[in-house]
C-alpha positions as a Python dict, from the first residue, in 0.01 Angstrom:
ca = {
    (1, 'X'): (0, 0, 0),
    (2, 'X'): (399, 127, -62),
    (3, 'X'): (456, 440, -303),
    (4, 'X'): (501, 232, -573),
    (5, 'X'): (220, 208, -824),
    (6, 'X'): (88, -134, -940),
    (7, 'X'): (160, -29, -1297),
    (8, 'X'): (522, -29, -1235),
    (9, 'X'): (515, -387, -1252),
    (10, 'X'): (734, -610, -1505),
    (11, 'X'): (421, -784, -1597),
    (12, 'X'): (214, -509, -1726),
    (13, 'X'): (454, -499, -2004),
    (14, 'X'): (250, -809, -2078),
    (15, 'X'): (118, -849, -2458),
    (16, 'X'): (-146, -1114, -2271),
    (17, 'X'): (-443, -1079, -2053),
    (18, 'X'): (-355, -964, -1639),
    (19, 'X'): (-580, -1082, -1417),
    (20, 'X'): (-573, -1040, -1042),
    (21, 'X'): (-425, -1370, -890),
    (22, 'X'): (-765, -1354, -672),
    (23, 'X'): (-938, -1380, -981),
    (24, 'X'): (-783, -1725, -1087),
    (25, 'X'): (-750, -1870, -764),
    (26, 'X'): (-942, -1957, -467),
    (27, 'X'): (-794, -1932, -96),
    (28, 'X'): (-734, -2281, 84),
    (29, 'X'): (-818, -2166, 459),
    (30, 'X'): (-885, -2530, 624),
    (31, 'X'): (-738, -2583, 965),
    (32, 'X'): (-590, -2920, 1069),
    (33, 'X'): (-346, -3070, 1294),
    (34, 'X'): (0, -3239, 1164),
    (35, 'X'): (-127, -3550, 1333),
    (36, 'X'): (-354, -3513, 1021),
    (37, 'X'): (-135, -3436, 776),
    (38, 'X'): (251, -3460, 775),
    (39, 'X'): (417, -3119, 772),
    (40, 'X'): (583, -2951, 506),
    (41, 'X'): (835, -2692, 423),
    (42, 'X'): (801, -2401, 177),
    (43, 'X'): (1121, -2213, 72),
    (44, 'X'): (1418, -2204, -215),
    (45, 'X'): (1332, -2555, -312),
    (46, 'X'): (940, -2523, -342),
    (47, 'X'): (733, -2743, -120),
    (48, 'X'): (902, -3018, 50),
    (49, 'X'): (854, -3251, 348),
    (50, 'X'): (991, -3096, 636),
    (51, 'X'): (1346, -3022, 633),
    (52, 'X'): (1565, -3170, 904),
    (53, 'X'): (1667, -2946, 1142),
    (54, 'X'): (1378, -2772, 1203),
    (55, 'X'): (1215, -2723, 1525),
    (56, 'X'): (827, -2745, 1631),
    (57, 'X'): (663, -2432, 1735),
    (58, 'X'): (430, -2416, 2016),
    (59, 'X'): (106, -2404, 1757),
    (60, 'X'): (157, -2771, 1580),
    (61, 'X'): (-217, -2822, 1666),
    (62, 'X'): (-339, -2514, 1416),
    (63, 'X'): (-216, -2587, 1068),
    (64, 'X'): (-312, -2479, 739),
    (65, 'X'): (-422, -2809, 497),
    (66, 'X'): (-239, -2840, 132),
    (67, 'X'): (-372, -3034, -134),
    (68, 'X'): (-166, -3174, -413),
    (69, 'X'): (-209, -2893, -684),
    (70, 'X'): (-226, -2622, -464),
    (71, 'X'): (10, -2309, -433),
    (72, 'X'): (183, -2191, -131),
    (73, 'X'): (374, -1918, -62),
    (74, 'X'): (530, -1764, 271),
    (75, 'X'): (336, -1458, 384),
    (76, 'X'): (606, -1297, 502),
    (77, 'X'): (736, -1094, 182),
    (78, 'X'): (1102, -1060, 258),
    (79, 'X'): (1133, -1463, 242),
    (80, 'X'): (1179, -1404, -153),
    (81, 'X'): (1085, -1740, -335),
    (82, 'X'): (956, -1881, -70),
    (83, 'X'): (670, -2086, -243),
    (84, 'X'): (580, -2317, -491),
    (85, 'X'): (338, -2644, -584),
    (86, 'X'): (245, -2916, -421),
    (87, 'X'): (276, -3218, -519),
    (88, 'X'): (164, -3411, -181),
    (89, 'X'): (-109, -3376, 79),
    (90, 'X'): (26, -3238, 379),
    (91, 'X'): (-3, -2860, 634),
    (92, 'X'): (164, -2593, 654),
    (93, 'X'): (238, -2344, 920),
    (94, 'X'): (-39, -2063, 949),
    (95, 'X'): (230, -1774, 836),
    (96, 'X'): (162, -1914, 424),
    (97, 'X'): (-129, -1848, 208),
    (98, 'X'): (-251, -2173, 89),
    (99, 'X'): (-487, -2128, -291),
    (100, 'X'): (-640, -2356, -533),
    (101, 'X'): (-573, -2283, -869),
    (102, 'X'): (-911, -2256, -1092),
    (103, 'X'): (-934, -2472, -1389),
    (104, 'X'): (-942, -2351, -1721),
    (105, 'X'): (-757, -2034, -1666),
    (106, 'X'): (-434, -2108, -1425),
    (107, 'X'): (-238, -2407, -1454),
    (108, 'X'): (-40, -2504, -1116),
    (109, 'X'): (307, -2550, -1291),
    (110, 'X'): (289, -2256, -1432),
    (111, 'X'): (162, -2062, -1119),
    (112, 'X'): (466, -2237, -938),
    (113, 'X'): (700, -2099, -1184),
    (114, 'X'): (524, -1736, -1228),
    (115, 'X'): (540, -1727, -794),
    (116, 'X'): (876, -1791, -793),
    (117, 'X'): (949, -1548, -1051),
    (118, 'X'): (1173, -1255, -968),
    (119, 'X'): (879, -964, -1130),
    (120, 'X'): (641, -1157, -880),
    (121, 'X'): (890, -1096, -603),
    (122, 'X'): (912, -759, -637),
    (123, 'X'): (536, -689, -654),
    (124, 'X'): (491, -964, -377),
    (125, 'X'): (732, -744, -141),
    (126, 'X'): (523, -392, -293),
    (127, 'X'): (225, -498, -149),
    (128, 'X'): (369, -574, 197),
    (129, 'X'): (308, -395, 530),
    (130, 'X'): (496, -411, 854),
    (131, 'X'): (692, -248, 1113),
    (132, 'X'): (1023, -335, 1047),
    (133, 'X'): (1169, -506, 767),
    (134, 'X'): (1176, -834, 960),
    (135, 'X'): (830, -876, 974),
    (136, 'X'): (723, -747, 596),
    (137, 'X'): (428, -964, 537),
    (138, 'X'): (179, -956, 255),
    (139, 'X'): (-152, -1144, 308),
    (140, 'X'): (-372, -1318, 106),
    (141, 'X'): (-606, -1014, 98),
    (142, 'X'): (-360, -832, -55),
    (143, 'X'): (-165, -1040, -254),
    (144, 'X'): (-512, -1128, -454),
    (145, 'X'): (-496, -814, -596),
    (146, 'X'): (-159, -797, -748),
    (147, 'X'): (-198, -887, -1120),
    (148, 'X'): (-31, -1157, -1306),
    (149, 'X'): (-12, -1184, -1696),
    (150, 'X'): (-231, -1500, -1795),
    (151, 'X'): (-126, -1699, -2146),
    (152, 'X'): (-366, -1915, -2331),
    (153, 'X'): (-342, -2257, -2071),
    (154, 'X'): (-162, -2453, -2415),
    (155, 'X'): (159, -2180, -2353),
    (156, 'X'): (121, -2189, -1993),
    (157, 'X'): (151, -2541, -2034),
    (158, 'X'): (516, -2535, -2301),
    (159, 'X'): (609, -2203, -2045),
    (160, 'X'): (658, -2473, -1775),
    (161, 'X'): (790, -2756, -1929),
    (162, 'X'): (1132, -2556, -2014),
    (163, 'X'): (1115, -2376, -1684),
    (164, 'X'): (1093, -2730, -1527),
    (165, 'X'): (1409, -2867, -1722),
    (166, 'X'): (1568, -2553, -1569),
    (167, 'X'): (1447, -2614, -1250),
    (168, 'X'): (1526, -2931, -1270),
    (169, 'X'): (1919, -2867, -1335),
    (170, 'X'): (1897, -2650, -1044),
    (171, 'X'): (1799, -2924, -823),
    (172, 'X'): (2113, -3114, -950),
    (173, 'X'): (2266, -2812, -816),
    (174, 'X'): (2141, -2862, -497),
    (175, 'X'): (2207, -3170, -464),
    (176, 'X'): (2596, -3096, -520),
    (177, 'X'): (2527, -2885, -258),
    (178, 'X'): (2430, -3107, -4),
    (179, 'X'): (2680, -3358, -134),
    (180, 'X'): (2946, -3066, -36),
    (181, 'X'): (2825, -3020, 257),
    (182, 'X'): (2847, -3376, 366),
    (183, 'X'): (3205, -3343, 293),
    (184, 'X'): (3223, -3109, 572),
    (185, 'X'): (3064, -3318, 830),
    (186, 'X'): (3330, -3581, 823),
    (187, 'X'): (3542, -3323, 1008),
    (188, 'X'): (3319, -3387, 1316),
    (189, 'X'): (3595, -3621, 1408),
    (190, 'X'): (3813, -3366, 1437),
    (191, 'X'): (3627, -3263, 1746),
    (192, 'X'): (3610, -3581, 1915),
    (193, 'X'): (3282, -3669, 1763),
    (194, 'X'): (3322, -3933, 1515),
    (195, 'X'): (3171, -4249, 1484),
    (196, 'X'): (3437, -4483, 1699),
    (197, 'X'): (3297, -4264, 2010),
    (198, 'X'): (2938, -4156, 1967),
    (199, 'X'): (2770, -4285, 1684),
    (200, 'X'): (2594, -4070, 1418),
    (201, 'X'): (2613, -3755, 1499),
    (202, 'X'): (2252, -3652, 1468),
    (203, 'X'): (2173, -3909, 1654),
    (204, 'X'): (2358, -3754, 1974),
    (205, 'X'): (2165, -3556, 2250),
    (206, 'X'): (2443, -3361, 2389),
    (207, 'X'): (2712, -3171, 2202),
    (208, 'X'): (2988, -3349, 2459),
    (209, 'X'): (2866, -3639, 2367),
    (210, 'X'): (3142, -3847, 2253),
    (211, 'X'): (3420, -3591, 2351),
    (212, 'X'): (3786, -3736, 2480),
    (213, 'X'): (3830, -3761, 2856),
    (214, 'X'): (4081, -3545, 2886),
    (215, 'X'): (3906, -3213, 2729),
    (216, 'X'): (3740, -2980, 3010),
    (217, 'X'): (3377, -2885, 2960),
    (218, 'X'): (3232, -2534, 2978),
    (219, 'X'): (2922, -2345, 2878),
    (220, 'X'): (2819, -2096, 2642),
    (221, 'X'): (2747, -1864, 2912),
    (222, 'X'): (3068, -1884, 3104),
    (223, 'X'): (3305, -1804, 2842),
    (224, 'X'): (3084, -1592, 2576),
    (225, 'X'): (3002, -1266, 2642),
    (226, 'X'): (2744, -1017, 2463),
    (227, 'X'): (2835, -686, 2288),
    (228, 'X'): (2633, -431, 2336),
    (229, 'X'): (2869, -180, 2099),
    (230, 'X'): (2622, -22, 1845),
    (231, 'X'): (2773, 213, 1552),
    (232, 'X'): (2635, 548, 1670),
    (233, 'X'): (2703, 829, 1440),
    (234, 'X'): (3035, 665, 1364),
    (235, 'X'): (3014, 282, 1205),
    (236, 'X'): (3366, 120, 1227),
    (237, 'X'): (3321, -26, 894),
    (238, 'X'): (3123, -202, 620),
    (239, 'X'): (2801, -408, 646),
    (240, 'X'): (2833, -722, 666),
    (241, 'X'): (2615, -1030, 657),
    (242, 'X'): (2620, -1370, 796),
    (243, 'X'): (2630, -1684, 496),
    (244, 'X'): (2555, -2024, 584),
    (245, 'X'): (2854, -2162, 398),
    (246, 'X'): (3107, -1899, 456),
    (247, 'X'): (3031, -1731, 835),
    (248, 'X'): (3080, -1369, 879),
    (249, 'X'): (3160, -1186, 517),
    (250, 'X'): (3099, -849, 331),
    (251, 'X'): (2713, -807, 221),
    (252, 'X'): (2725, -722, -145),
    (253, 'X'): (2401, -824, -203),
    (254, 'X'): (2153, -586, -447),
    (255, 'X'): (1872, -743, -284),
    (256, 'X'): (1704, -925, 47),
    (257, 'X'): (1841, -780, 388),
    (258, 'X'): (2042, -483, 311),
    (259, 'X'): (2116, -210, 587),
    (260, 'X'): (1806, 141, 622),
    (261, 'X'): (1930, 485, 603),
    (262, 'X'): (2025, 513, 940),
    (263, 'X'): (2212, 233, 1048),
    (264, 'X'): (2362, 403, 1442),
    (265, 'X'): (2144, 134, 1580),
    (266, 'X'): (2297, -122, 1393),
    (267, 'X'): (2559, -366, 1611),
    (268, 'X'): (2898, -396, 1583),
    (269, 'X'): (3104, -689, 1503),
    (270, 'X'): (3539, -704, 1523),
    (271, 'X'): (3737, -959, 1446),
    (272, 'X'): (3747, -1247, 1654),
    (273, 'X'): (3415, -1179, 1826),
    (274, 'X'): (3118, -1461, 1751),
    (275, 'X'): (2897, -1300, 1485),
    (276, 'X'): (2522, -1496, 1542),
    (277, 'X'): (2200, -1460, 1310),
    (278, 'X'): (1923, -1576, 1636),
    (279, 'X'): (1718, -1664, 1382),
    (280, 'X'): (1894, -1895, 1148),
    (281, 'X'): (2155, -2083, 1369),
    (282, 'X'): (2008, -2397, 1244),
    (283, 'X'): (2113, -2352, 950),
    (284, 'X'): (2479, -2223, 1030),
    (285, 'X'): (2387, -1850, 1038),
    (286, 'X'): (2680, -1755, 1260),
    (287, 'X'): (3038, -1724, 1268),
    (288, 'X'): (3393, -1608, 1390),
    (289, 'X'): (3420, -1247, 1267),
    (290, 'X'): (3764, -1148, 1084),
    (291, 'X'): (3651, -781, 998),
    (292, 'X'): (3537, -478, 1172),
    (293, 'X'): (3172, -391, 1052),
    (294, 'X'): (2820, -368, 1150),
    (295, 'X'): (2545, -622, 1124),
    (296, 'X'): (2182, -636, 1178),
    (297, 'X'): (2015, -506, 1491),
    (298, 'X'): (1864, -818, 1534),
    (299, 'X'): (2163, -1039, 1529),
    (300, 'X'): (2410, -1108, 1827),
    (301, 'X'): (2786, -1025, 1850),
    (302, 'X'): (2987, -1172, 2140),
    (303, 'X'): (3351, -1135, 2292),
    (304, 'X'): (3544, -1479, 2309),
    (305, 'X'): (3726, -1597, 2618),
    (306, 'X'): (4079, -1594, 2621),
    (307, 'X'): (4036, -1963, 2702),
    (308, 'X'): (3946, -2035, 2325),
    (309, 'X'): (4123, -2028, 1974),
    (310, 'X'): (3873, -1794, 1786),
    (311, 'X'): (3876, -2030, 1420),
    (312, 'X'): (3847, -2325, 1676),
    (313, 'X'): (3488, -2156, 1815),
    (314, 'X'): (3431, -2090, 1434),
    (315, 'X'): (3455, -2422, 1318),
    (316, 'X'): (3267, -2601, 1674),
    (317, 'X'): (2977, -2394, 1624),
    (318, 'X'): (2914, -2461, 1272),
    (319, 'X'): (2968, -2798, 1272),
    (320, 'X'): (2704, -3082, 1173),
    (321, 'X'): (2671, -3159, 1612),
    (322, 'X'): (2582, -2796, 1669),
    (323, 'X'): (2386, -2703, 1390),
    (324, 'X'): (2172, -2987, 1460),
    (325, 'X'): (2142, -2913, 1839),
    (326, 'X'): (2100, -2548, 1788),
    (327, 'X'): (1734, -2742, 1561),
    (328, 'X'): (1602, -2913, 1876),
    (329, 'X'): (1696, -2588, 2116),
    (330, 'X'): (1541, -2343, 1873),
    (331, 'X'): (1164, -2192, 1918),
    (332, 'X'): (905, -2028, 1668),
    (333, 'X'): (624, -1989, 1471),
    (334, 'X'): (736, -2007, 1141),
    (335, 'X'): (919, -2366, 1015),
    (336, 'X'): (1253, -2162, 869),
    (337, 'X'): (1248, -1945, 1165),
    (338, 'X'): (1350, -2067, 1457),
    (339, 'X'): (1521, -1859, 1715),
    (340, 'X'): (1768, -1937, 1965),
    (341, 'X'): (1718, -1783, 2250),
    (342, 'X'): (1990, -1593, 2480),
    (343, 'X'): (1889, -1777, 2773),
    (344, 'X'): (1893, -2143, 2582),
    (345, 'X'): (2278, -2038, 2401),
    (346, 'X'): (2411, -1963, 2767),
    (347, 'X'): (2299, -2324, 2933),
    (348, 'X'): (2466, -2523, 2568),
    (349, 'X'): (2774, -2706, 2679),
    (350, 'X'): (3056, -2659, 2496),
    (351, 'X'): (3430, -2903, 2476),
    (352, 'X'): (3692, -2705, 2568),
    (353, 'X'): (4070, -2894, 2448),
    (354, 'X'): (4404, -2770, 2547),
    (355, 'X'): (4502, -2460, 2354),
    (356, 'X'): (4740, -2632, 2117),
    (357, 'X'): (4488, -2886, 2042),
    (358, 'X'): (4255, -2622, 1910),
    (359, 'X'): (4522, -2477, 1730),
    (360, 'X'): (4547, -2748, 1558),
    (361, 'X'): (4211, -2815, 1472),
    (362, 'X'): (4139, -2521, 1356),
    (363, 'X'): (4448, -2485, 1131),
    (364, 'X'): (4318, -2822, 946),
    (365, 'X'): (3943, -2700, 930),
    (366, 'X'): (4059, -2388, 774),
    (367, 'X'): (4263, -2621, 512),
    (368, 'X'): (3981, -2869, 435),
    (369, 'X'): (3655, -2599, 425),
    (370, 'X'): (3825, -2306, 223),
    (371, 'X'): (3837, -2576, -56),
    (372, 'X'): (3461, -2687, 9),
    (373, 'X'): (3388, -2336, 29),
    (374, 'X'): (3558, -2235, -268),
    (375, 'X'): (3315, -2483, -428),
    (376, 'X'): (3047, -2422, -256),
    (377, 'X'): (3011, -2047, -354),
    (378, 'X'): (3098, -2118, -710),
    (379, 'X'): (2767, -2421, -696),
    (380, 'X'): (2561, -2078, -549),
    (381, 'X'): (2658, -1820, -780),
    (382, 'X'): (2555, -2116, -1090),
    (383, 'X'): (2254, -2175, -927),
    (384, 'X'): (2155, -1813, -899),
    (385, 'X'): (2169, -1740, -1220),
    (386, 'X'): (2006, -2014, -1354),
    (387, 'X'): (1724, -1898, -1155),
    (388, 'X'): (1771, -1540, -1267),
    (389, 'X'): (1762, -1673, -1614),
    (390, 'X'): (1450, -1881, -1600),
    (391, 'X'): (1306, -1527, -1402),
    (392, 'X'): (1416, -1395, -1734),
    (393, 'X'): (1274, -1621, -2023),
    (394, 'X'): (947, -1591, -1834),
    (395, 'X'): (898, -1204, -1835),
    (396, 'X'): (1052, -1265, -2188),
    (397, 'X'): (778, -1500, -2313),
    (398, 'X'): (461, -1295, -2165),
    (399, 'X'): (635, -982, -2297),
    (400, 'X'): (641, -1083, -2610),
    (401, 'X'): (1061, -1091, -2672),
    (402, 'X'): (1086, -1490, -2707),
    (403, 'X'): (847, -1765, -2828),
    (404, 'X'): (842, -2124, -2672),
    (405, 'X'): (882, -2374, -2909),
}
């Protein structure tokens, strides 16, 4: 176990019973194969069918089974939130613990609510082990002994109700989100890719599908070219972090990935090079870098050919065609971890217009997405405090600060 003592938790603060979470639960260990049951996914939205976009791993036949009513949450304890209730039959990848809440004395809407909580994230993450921060994991074994505060089942029962209305604004959220996003993906045209040439774009197989004549074709490997440049005693600048709506940016963040004490291993990034999270490219971690800085060991930096307009690579490479192709090239064991290899990113083939024609692509991309963006990070910082505020009312309630009506 980490330094910190279990007693340090929010929760103890709690004017009601705590009772280990292995106490009220029991552990759902049941193997089965997704030809079985459908897959699901587990993170910021609770449990979902899978998400588009997300690869198979090479372990589909060993699944864990979820019953409506059960919890799940990701093992590994640096995927904060991660979890949730189920309201459908379906597996999950072997990386979540799977429980059944016991009657009488947990309710599974309020469990989903008290898992997603931000004082349950922070013991959650205590009570990991790993070696680096990448692969924190807590396991059922010792997540059963992390204690939870336990209301009468009538207030767990009026607890979640108003956490659902939150949640449920939250969703709306989301779904502005996605609507947002959409918007972007009718600049796929820009690119050659629209519908008069190719179809739908997730329905292509090739990310020249589509593409004018005229444009030459290239690879990944031919014109992209790994840094090795690590910060040494000396970084060159800030940390910074890789956003799925924004690209490469400053990391601000309090919480999640933040850089150790001794960050000379760290890689880094200057402007204009390709800035890649391996891990996440399905889900547009990467971008074209306009600041010197140093990003995570485990991410990629690479120097652009001359033959390409650095915002033109920026927009390419997070648009809808290559997010969704970077989904069917991507490996892993985990559903919302698929990595990209090296190898795989050098064979993708990649459009390559006449300079001035990427000029001018780009110029318009930057016009149209630093509006959606603008919106788009205004949607995220709503969102997250709605969810810090529903964190909130919970420790509030169990504490004994507010009452639910």
């Amino acid at each position: 176990m980490t330094a910190q003592a279990v007693h340090e938790s929010l929760f103890e603060a709690s004017v009601y019973p705590m009772a280990p979470i292995g106490s009220i639960v029991v552990e759902r260990n049941e193997k089965v194969s997704e030809d079985e049951f459908p897959a699901l996914s587990v993170g910021k939205l609770g449990v979902t069918p899978q998400l588009a976009g997300v690869a198979k791993t090479q372990t589909e036949g060993e699944r864990k089974l979820v019953r409506v009513g059960d919890l799940v949450i990701n093992s590994r304890s640096d995927r904060r939130g991660a979890s949730g209730l189920a309201r459908m039959d379906g597996s999950v990848s072997l990386v979540y613990s799977v429980m059944t809440p016991k009657p009488g004395l947990l309710r599974g809407d309020y469990g989903h609510h008290l898992l997603r909580s931000t004082a349950f994230q922070d013991e959650f993450f205590r009570w990991g082990t790993g070696i680096v921060d990448d692969l924190w994991s807590t396991n059922f074994t010792r997540m059963s002994r992390i204690r939870v505060p336990l209301p009468p089942i009538d207030l767990q029962a009026r607890i979640a109700a108003r956490l659902d209305e939150a949640e449920a604004m939250i969703g709306k959220l989301d779904e502005l989100t996605v609507a947002l996003r959409q918007r972007s993906t009718d600049t796929a045209a820009v690119f050659g890719l629209g519908d008069d040439h190719s179809g739908h774009v997730e329905d292509a197989h090739s990310p020249l599908d589509g593409i004018p004549e005229y444009w030459r074709r290239t690879k990944f490997g031919y014109d992209f070219f790994e840094s090795t440049e690590r910060n040494g005693d000396d970084p060159p600048g800030p940390l910074l972090s890789i956003s799925e709506y924004r690209g490469v940016e400053l990391n601000t963040r309090t919480d999640g990935q933040q850089a150790s004490s001794d960050v000379s291993h760290y890689r880094v990034v200057r402007p204009n090079q390709l800035a890649a999270n391996m891990m996440w490219l399905n889900h547009g971690g990467l971008g074209v870098s306009s600041l010197t800085g140093y990003i995570s060991p485990d991410y990629k930096a690479f120097r652009i050919s001359p033959r390409f307009y650095p915002r033109y690579v920026h927009h390419l490479f997070r648009s809808p065609r290559y997010v969704d192709y970077f989904g069917t090239i991507g490996t892993g064991v985990r559903p919302n971890a698929q990595r990209v290899t090296k190898t795989a990113l050098d064979m993708m083939p990649v459009p390559l217009p006449p300079m001035d024609e990427q000029r001018r692509i780009a110029d318009h991309l930057d016009e149209i997405t630093t509006n959606i963006d603008d919106m788009l990070a205004k949607v995220a910082t709503l969102r997250e405090l709605l969810v810090e505020r529903s964190s909130a009312f919970l420790l509030d309630v169990v504490t004994g600060r507010k009452e639910v009506a």
